[in-house]
C-alpha positions in Angstrom: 154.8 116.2 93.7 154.6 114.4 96.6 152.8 110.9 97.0 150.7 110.0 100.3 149.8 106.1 100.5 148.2 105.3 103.2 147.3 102.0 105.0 144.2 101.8 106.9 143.3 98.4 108.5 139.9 98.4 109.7 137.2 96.1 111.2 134.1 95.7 109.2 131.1 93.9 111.0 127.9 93.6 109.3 124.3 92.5 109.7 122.8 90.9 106.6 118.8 90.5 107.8 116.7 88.3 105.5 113.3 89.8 105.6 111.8 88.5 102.8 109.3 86.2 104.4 108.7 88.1 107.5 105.5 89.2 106.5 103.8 85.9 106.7 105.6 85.8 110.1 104.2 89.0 111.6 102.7 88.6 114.6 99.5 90.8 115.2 99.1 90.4 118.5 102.0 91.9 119.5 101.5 94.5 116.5 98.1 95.7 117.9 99.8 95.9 121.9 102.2 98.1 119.7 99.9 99.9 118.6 98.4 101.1 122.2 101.5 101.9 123.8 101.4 104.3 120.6 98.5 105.7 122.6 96.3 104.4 119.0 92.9 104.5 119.6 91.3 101.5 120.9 88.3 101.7 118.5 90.9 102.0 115.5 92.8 99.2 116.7 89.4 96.8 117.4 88.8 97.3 113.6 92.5 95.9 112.7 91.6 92.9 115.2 88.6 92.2 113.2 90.1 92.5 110.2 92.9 90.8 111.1 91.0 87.8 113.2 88.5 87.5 110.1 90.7 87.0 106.9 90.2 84.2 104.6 92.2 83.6 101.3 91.3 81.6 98.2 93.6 80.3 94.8 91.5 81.4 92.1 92.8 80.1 88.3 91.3 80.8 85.5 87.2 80.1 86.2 87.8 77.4 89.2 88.0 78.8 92.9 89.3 77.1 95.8 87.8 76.4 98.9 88.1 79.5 101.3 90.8 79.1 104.4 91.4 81.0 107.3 95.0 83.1 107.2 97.0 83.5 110.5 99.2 85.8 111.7 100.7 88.2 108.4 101.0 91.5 107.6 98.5 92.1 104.9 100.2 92.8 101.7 98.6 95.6 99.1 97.0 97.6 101.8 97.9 101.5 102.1 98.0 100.4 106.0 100.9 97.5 105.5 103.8 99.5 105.7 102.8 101.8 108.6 102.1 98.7 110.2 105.1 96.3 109.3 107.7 99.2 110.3 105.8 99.1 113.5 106.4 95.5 114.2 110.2 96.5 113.5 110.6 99.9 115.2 112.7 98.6 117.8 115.0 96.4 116.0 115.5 99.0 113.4 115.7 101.7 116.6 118.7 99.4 118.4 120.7 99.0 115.0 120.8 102.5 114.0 121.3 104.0 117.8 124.0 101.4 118.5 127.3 102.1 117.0 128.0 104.4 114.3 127.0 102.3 110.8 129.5 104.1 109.0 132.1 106.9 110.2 134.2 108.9 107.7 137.3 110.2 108.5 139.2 112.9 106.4 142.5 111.9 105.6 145.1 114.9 105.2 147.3 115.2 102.3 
């Protein structure tokens, strides 16, 4: 029986990306120019503007109601559009990490 140890020494850099509040920090200005260079229609995307341009939010507890407040730029959360939408906003970041170098390369090791 014959007994192969081998050392490998290897490099490991990683990217640790905290996106957990990066959908209140979503620009949709820059989402909806996105969007036309995605050759979306322009009627489509004036309907996310309004939306967009025209949300308020309230705290509601129990039987008392805040007072209503405009939001600014965020993804909307809960819609069936928020996802198409966020991973458009991060196309290109997600584009250059997965195009750059290999994430992961496997090598097999004779024995």
């Amino acid at each position: 029986m014959n007994i192969v140890f081998v050392t490998v020494i290897n490099i490991i850099f990683t990217c640790f990306v905290d996106l957990s509040k990066v959908f209140d920090k979503v620009n949709y200005w820059k989402r909806f120019h996105k969007l036309l260079d995605d050759n979306i229609a322009a009627s489509l995307i004036s309907i996310l503007v309004f939306w967009h341009t025209n949300q308020t939010a309230f705290v509601r507890w129990h039987d008392i109601s805040s007072a209503r407040s405009s939001v600014g730029n965020c993804t909307r959360q809960g819609s069936i559009l928020s996802p198409y939408l966020f991973t458009r906003y991060l196309r290109e970041l997600i584009a250059s990490m997965v195009y750059s170098v290999p994430s992961v390369v496997m090598w097999e090791v004779p024995m």
